[in-house]
N, C-alpha and C positions, 0 to 999 in steps of 0.2 A: 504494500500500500504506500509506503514510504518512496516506496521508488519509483513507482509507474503510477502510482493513484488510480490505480484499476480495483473494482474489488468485483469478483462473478460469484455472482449464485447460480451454481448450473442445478437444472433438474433434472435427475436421471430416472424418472419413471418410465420414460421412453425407451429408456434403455432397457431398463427390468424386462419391459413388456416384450421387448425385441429376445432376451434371454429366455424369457415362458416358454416363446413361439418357438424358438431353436428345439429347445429340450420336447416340444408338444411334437415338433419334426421329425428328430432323432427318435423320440418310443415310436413312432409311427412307423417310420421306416424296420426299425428292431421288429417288431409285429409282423411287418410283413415278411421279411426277410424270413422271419419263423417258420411262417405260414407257407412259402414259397419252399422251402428246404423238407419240410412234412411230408408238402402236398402238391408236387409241383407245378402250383398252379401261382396264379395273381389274379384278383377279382379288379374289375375297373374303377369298383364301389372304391376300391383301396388307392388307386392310381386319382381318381379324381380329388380324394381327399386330401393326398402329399400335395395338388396342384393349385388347390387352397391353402392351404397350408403355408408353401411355398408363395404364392401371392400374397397373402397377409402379412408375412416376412417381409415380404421387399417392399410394400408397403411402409409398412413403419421406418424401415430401413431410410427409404427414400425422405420421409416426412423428419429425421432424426437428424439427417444430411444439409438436408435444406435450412434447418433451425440452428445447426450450428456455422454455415455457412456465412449465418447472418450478424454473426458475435463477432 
């Protein structure tokens, strides 16, 4: 503060929320990979959902980006 007279409060809820989704992706994938090694199959039900998933990720990702881009 002395030095640059800057003081940031960053909020990293954003961030959390981007870590939930990671780990919601990774058991996702873990599941299937299960399921696949059983029975070797992949349901689409399972491929749609990693692709949600997968977009809600980048989602916030991008939204997370943007916000610090602006500091």
């Amino acid at each position: 503060m002395v030095l640059c007279g800057y003081i940031l409060n960053v909020d990293f809820s954003d961030l959390r929320k981007v870590i939930v989704l990671l780990g919601n992706a990774a058991n996702n994938i873990n599941q299937i990979a299960k399921r696949v090694n059983i029975s070797n199959n992949i349901y689409k039900d399972d491929i749609q959902e990693l692709q949600a998933n997968y977009n809600e990720l980048l989602e916030t990702s991008k939204t997370i980006l943007d916000r610090l881009l602006k500091i």
